[in-house]
C-alpha positions as CSV (number, residue, x, y, z in Angstrom):
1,X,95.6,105.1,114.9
2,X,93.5,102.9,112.3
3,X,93.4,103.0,108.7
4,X,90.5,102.2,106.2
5,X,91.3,99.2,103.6
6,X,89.3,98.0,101.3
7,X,87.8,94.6,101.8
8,X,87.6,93.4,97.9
9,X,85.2,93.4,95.0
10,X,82.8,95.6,94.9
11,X,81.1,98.7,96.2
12,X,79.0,97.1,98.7
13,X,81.8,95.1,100.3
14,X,82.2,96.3,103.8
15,X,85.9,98.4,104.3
16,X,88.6,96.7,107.4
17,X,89.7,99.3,109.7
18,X,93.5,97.9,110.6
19,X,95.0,99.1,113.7
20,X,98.3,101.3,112.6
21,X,100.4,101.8,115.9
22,X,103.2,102.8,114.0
23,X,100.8,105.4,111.0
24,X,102.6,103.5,108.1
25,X,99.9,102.4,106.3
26,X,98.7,104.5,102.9
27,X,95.4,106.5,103.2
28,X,93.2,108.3,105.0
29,X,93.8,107.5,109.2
30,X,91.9,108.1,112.0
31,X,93.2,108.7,115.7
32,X,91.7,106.5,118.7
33,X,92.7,106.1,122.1
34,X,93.7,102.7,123.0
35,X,91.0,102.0,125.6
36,X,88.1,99.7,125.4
37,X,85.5,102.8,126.3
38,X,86.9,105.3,123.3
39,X,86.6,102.1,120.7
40,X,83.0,101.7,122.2
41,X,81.8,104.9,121.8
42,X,83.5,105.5,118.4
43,X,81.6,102.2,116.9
44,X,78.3,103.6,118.5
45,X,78.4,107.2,117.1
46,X,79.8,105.8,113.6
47,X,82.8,108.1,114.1
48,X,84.7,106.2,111.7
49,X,82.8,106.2,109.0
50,X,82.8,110.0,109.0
51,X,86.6,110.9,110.2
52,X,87.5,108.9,107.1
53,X,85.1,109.9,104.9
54,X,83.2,106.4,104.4
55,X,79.7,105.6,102.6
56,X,80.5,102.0,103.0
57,X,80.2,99.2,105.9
58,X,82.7,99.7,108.0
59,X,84.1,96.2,109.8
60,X,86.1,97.4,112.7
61,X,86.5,93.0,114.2
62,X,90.2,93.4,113.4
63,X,90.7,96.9,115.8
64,X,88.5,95.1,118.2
65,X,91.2,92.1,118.1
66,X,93.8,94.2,118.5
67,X,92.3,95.8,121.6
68,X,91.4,92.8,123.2
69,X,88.0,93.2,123.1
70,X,85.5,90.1,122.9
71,X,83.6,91.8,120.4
72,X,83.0,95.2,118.9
């Protein structure tokens, strides 16, 4: 699972999606499977701007991190 935050000041700063293994965090979530293809194909269709309901930049580096993945 990933959860939006917001990155600071502003409406036109981007918002961090941070991995939530354990769905702790407050807010809206969105599922994902932990694999390298799901994170892939999520970034390319902008699924997670719509399953939580974004208008913003989403910066999904930290999800990447946490997937081991070189870059998103």
């Amino acid at each position: 699972m990933v959860a939006a935050t917001d990155a600071g000041a502003g409406d036109t700063s981007p918002v961090t999606l941070r991995p939530d293994p354990r769905h702790r965090m407050p807010g809206r979530g969105a599922w994902l499977h932990p694999t390298p293809d799901c994170f892939q194909l999520a970034v390319r269709r902008k699924a997670f701007g719509r399953a939580l309901h974004l208008q913003a930049a989403v910066d999904v580096s930290a999800v990447a991190r946490h997937l081991d993945l070189q870059q998103a």
